[in-house]
N, C-alpha and C positions, 0 to 999 in steps of 0.2 A: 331573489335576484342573483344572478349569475356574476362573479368578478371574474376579471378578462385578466390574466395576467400579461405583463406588457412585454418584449422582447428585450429588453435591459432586464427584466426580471431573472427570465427563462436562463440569461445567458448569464446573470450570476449563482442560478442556482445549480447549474451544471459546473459551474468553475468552483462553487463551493463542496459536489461530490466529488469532483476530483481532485480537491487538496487533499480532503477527508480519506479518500480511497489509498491516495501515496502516501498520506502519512503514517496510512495502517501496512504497508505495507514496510514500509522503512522504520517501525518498527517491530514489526516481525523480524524483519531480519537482521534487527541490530540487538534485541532482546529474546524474544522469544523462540527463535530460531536456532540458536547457540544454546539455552537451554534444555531444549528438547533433544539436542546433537549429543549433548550431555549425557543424558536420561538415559536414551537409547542405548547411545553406545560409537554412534556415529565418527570416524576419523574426521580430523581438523581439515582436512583438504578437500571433504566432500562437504563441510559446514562452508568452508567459506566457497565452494560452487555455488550453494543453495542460495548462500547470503546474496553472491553479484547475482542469482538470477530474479531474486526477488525485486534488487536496487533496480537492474533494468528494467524489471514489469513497474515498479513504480514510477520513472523517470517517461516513460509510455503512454500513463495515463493522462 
């Protein structure tokens, strides 16, 4: 038998990939992203570009 999922379902399970998605993204760019800037070699003024471009793709989703 087939379960029908129901429209309060569907629409929390979309708001729950999208918390999931910002929060990976927020922290990418508040840990993972400064490290790697690190690693590299990267200057502090093209880390924190990267950082707000990330906070805005996650504030987006």
């Amino acid at each position: 038998m087939k379960q029908v999922k129901s429209a309060a379902n569907t629409g929390i399970d979309r708001e729950m990939a999208s918390l999931l998605l910002g929060a990976g993204f927020a922290l990418a760019s508040l840990i993972i992203l400064p490290a790697l800037a690190q690693r590299v070699g990267l200057g502090s003024s093209l880390t924190i570009a990267l950082r707000g471009a990330l906070m805005r793709a996650s504030s987006k989703v």
